[in-house]
N, C-alpha and C positions, 0 to 999 in steps of 0.2 A: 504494500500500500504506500502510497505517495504519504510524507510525512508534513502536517502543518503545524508551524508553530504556534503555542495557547496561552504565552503567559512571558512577561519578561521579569526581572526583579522590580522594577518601578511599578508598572502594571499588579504584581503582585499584593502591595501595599495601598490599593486604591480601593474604592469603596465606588456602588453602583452611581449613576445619573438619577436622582429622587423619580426622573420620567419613565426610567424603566421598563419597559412590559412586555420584556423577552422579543419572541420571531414578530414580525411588522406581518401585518394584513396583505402587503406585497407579497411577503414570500413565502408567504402559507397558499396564497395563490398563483405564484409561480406551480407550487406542485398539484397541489387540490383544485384547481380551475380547469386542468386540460381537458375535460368533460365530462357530465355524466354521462355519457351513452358510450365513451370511451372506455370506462373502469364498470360499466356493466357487461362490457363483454370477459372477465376475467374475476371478476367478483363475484359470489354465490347470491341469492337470492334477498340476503338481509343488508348488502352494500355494505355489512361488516370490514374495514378495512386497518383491522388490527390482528394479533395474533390469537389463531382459536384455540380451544381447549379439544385435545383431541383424547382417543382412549384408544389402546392397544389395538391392533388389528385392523383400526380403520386407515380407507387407503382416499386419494386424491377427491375418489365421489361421493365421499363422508363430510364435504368441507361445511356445507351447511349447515349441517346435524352439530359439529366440532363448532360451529361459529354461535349455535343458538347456547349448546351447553357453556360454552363462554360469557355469552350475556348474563343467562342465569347464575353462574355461579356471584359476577361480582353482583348482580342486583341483592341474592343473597347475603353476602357479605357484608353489604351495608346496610343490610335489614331494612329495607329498602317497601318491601313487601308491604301493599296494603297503606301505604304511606299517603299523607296529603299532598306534600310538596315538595320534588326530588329535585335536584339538580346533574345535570351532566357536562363537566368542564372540558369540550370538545368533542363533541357531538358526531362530528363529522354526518355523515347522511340518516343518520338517527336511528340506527339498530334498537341502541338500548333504550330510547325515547319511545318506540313503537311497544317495545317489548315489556314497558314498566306500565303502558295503560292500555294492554290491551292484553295483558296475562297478568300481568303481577297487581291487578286492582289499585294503581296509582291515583290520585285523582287529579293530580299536575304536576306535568314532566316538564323540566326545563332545560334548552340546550344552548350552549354558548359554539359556536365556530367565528373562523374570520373567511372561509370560503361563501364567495355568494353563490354558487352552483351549488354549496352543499344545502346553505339557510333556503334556497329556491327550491333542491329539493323534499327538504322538509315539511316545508309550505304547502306542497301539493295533495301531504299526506289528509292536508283537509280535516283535523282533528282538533275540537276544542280543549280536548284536556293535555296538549300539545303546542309550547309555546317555544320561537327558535328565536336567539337575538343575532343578527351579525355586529359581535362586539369581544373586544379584547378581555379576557377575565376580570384584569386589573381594572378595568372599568364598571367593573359591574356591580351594581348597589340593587340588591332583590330590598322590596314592601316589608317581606318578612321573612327570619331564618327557613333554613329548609330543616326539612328532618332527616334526609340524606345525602351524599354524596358523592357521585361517580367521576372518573377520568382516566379513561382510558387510552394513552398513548397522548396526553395532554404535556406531560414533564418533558417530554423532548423536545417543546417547543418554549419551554420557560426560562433558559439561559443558551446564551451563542455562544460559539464554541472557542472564539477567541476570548471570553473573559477567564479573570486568571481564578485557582480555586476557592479562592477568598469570595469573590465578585460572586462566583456561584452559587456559592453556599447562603449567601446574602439574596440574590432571587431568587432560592426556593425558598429562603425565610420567609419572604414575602409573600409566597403561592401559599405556603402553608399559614401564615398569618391572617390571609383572607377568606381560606376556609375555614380557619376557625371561627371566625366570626359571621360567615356564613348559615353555620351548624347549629342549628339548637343544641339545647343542654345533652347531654349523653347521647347525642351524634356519630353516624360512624359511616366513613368514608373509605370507598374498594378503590385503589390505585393501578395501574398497570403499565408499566412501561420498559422498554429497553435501556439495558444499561451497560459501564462498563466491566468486561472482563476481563478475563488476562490480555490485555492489549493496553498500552500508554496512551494517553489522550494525542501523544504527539506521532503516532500510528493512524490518526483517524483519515479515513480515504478523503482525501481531496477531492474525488467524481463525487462523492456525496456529500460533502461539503457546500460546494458550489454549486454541481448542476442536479443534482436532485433534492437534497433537502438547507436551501439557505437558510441562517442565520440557528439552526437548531445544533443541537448536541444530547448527547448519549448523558444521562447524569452517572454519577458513580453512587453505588450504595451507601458507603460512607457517609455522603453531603448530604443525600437525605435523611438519614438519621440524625443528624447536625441540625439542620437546620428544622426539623420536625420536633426536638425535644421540647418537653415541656408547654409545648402544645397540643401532640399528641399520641396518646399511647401506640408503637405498632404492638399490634396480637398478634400477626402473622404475617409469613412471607415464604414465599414457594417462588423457586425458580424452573420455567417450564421453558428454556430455550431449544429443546429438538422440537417442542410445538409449533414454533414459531419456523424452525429449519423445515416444517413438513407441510406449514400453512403457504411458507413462500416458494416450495417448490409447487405446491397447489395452484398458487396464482401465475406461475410463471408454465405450468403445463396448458392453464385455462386459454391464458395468452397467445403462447405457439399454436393451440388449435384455432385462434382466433384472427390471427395476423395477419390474414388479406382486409379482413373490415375492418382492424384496429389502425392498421394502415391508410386506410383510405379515410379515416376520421382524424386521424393527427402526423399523420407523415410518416415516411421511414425514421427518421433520424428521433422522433419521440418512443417511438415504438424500440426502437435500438438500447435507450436510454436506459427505460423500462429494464429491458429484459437483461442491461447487463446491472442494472440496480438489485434484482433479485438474484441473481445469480452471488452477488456480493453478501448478500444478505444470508444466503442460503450456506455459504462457506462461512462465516463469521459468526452465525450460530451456533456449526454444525463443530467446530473444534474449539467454541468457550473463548472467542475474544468479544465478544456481545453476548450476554445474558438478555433471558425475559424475566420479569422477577411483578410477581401480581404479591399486591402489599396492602392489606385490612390495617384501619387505624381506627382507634376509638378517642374520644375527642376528650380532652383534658378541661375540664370547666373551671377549675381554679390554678392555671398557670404558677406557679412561684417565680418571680423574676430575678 
């Protein structure tokens, strides 16, 4: 992997911009803009576009089945279930928006993205108990706490990859600072995101840096923990990164069978992108220089500072 550097000693000793608010609304749609009819030809049925929960013996055309038992597990996790007012901290095309009011008896789902293809898509779903904002988290001031909360593949967009580990550990303070006070009292929030593994942040591929995913970074488990203390408790953590190795060779089979229409919907050279993006993904899971790691947290109501 081409190697970028993340941190100088100067850089090291700085503290964030107070304006802060991680990946820019550009560059979430740099990748989540190139269209929905594009990423439905290689995404399963629920436009889940995170890593699924798979179980033994299941093969490529289980990806569905693997994608829905993922929804459920984190909506259970954060007892989510039966709930009044949920939130979901990147929503993307709203799997678990769909799946919390129309299975799990939610009776207001909430989604934050900064894609308008994706906020468009959700819109369509034509559901009142289904609200989608296109807006930054850091921006977002809800009427009243939630009783739960979801984020699935939302932390890899909350710190760039050129701030140094100080910088970062200071924006997740932040992510986790506003869900806590998001949260009603004895709140509990399911996380899920990629992280670092035996790989150096100054190992991180430059193609996905740049040209597939700008302004984001892999967090390290450490920083989370860091910056999570005394906000709030984790219960639990599982690391499921062959899931994630068997979801992306899934999307990346769905693709080649797909790649004269995927082709003619966004060109060779995005289609090329794509498929060497998973193919990356697919190797850096599969020998533990990226982990997936799904993270239950219970919400600390009397902080000690």
């Amino acid at each position: 992997m081409n190697r970028v550097k993340t941190e100088n000693s100067k850089a090291s000793t700085q503290v964030l911009k107070q304006d802060y608010q991680g990946t820019s609304a550009e560059a979430i749609q740099h990748h989540y803009d190139d269209g929905n009819k594009f990423y439905r030809l290689w995404l399963d049925n629920t436009m889940a576009y995170t890593c699924a929960m798979w179980e033994e013996g299941e093969g490529y055309e289980d990806l569905e089945t693997a994608q829905i038992r993922k929804l459920d597990f984190h909506i259970n996790q954060a007892r989510a279930k039966g709930a009044k007012r949920v939130l979901d901290i990147g929503c993307g095309w709203g799997p678990l928006l769909r799946r919390l009011v129309e299975v799990h008896d939610v009776e207001k789902a909430v989604g934050l993205t900064l894609s308008k293809a994706q906020a468009e898509w959700v819109k369509s779903f034509k559901k009142p108990e289904i609200e989608v904002y296109l807006e930054n988290w850091a921006d977002h001031y809800p009427e009243e706490p939630y009783d739960a909360l979801l984020g699935v593949g939302v932390l890899e967009h909350v710190a760039k990859l050129e701030l140094s580990e100080t910088q970062k550990v200071e924006a997740y303070r932040n992510f986790f600072g506003r869900c806590h006070k998001w949260l009603k009292p004895g709140g509990w929030m399911s996380l899920q995101t990629g992280v670092y593994g035996n790989m150096l942040r100054e190992d991180f591929s430059q193609f996905i840096a740049t040209d597939v995913f700008p302004e984001s970074d892999y967090p390290n488990l450490v920083d989370l923990a860091k910056a999570s203390e005394r906000l709030f408790e984790i219960v639990a953590i599982r690391n499921d990164r062959k899931d994630y190795e068997l979801t992306c060779k899934a999307w990346l089979s769905k693709l080649k069978a797909n790649r004269t229409a995927a082709v003619n919907l966004v060109g060779s050279e995005v289609v090329a992108r794509y498929e060497k993006y998973l193919n990356f993904c697919i190797i850096g899971f599969h020998i533990g220089t990226i982990n997936l790691v799904r993270i239950t947290m219970r919400r600390i109501d009397k902080p000690r500072s």
